[in-house]
DOROKE-453021 format. One record per residue (C-alpha): residue number from 1; x, y, z; residue in three letters. Coordinates in Angstrom, 3 decimals. Layout:
% DOROKE-453021
[atom NUM [X Y Z] 'ALA'];
...
//
This chain:
% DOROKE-453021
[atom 1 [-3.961 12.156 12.552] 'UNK'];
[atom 2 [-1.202 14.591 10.710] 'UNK'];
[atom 3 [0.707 12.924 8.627] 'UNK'];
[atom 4 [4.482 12.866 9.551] 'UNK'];
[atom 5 [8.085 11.993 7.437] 'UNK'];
[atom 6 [8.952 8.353 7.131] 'UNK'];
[atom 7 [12.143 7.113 6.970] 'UNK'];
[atom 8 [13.262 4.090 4.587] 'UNK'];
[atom 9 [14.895 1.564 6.697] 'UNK'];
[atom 10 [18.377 1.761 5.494] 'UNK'];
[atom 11 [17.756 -1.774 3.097] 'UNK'];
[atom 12 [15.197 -0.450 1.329] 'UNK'];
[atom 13 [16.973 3.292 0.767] 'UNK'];
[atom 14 [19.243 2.068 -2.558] 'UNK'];
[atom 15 [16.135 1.032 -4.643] 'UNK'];
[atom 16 [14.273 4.568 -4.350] 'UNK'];
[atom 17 [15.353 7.677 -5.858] 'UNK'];
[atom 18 [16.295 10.234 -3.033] 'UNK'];
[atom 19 [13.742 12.875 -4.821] 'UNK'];
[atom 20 [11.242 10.010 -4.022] 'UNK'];
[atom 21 [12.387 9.249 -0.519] 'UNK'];
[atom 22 [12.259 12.507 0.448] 'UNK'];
[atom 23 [8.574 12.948 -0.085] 'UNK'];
[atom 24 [7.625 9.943 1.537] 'UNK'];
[atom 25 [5.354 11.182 4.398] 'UNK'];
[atom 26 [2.518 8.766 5.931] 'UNK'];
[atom 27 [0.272 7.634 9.122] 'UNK'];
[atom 28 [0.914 4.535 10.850] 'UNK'];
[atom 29 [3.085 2.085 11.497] 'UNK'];
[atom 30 [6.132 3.151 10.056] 'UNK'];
[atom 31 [8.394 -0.112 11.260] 'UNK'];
[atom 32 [5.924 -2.368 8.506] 'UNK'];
[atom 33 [8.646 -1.232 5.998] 'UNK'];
[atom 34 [11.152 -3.507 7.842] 'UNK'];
[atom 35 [9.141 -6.007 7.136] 'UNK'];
[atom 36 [9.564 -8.435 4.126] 'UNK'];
[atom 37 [6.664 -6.770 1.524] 'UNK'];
[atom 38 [4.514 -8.992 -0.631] 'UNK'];
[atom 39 [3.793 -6.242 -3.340] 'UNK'];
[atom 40 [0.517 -6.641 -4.624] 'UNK'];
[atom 41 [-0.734 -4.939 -8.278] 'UNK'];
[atom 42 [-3.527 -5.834 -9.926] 'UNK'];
[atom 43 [-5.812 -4.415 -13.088] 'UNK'];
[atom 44 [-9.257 -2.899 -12.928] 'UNK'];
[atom 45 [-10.618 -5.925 -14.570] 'UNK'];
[atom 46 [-9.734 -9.596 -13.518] 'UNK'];
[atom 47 [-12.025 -12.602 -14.571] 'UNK'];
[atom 48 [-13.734 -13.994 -11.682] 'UNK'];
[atom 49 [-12.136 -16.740 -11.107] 'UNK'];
[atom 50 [-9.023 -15.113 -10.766] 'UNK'];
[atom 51 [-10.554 -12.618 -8.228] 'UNK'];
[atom 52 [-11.775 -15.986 -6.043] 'UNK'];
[atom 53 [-8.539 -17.288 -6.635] 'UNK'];
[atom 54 [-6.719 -14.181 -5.181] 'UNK'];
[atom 55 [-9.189 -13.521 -2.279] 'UNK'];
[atom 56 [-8.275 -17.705 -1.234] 'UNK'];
[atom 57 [-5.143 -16.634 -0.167] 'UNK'];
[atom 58 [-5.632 -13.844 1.695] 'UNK'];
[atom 59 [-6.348 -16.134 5.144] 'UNK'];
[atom 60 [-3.112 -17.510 4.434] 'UNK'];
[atom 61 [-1.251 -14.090 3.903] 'UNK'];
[atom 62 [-2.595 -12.795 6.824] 'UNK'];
[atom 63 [-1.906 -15.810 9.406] 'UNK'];
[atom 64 [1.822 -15.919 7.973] 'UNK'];
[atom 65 [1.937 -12.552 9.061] 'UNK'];
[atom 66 [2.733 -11.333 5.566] 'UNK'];
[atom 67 [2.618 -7.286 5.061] 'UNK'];
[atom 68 [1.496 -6.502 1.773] 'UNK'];
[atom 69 [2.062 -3.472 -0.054] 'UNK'];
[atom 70 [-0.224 -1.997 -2.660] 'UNK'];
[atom 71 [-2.016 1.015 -3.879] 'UNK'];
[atom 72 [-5.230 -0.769 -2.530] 'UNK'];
[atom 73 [-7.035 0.641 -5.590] 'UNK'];
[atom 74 [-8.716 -1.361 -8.129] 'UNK'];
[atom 75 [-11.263 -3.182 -6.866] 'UNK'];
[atom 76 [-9.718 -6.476 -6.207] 'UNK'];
[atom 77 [-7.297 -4.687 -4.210] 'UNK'];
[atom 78 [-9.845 -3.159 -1.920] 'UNK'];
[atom 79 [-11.171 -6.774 -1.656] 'UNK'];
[atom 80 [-7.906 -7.729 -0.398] 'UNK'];
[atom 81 [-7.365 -5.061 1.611] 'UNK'];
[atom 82 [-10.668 -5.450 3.328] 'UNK'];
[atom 83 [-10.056 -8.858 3.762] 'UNK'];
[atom 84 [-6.483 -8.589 4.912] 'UNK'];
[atom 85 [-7.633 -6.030 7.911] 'UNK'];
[atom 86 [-10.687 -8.062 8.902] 'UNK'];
[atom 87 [-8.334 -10.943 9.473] 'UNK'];
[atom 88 [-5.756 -9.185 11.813] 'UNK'];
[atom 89 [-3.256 -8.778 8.737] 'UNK'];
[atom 90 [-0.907 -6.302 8.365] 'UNK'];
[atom 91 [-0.722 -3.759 5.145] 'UNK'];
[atom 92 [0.936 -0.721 3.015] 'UNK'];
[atom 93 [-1.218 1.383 1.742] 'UNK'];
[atom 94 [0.222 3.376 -0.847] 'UNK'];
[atom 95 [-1.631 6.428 -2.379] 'UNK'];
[atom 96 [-1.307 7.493 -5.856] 'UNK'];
[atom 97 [-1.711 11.713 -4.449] 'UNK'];
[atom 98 [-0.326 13.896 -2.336] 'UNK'];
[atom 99 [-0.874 13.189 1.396] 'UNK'];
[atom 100 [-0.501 16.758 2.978] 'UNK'];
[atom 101 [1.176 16.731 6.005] 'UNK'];
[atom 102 [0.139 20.172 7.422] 'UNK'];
[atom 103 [-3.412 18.876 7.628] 'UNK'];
[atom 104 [-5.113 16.041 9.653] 'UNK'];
[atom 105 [-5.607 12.480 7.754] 'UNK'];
[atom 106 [-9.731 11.550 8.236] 'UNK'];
[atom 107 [-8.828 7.811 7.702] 'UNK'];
[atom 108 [-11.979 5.645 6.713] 'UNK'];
[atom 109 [-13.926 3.474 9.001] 'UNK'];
[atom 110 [-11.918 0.551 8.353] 'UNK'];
[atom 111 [-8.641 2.189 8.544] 'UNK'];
[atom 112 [-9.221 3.326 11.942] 'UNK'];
[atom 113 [-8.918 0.436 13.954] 'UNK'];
[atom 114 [-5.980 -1.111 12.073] 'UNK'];
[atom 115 [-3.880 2.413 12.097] 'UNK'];
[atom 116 [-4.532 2.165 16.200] 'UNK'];
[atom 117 [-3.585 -1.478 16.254] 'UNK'];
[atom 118 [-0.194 -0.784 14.231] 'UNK'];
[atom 119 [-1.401 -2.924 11.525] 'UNK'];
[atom 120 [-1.287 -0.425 8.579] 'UNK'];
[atom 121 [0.459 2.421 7.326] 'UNK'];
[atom 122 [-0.327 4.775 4.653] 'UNK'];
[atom 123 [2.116 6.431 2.337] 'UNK'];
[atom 124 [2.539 8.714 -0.211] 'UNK'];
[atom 125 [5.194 9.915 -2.348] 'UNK'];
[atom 126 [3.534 12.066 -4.632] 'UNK'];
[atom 127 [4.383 15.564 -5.445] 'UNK'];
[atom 128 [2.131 18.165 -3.681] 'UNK'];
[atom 129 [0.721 19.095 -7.266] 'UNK'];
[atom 130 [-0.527 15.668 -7.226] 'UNK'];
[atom 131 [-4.038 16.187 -5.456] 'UNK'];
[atom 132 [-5.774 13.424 -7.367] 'UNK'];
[atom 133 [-5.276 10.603 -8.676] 'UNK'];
[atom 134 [-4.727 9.997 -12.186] 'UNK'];
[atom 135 [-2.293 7.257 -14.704] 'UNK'];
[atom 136 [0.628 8.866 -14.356] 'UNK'];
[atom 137 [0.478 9.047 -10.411] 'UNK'];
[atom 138 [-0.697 5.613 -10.578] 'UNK'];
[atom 139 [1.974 4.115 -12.657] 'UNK'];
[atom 140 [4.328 5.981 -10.572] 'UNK'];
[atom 141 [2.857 4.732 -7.043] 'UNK'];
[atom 142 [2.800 1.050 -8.856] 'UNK'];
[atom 143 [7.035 1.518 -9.633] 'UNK'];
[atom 144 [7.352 2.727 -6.240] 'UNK'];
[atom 145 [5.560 -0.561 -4.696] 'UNK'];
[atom 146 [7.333 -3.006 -6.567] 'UNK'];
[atom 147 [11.125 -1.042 -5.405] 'UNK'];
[atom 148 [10.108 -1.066 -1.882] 'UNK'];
[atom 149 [8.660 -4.766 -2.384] 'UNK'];
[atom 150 [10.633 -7.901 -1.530] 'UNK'];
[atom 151 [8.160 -10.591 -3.499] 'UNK'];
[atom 152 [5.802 -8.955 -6.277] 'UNK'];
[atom 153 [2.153 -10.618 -7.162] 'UNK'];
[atom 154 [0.903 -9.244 -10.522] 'UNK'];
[atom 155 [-2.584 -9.796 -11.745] 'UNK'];
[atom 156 [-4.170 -8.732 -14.563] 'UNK'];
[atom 157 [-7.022 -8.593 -17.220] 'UNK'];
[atom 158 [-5.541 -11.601 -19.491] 'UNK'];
[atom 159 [-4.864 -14.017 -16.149] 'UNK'];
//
């Protein structure tokens, strides 16, 4: 899969910088940014309870049809995201690197499937500098999903 341009649909254009916007490139279903996004940020660390908590209400995300959007990073957000996928749900994965677009995308095993179903799309809108990940790219990436995002959840260490 190469990755291609992506459009903002024109409601979401205003809240993203055009420097941003015009990096945008991903894989997928492009027409989940249409869609009402449930942004979804949380810390490295989480007490448990709050991970159980968070992982409860991913059944009900994904039968509402919700489309959440998230850097699908920290490990409660790879929880959800695994979750989210293995119930039919619909996501935005947004990286926190580059996503070259003259070069195939090897998406993992559990992207596969839900990239050929229409169910996910990933972004990026990283600078092509930005091969790796790293705080800055990641605070960046987390600004970017809360402007595209219509409804934020935040979750961190101290929750």
């Amino acid at each position: 899969m190469k990755p291609a341009f992506i459009p903002l649909p024109p409601h979401l254009a205003p809240h993203i910088p055009a420097d941003v916007a015009q990096r945008l490139v991903g894989i997928g279903n492009a027409a989940l940014l249409a869609e009402p996004l449930l942004g979804f940020i949380a810390s490295r660390q989480c007490p448990g309870h709050v991970f159980i908590e968070t992982l409860d209400r991913v059944p009900q995300w994904a039968s509402a049809g919700r489309v959440l959007i998230s850097g699908f990073h920290s490990p409660l957000e790879q929880q959800v995201l695994r979750s989210l996928l293995r119930r039919q749900g619909h996501a935005v994965k947004l990286l926190a690197r580059h996503l070259p677009a003259d070069r195939a995308w090897r998406p993992t095993a559990e992207e596969r499937e839900p990239l050929a179903q229409g169910r996910l799309l990933i972004l990026s809108a990283s600078p092509a500098a930005e091969a790796r990940t790293t705080r800055a790219s990641s605070i960046a990436r987390n600004r970017l999903v809360l402007a595209l995002a219509t409804e934020a959840l935040r979750i961190s260490a101290s929750d």
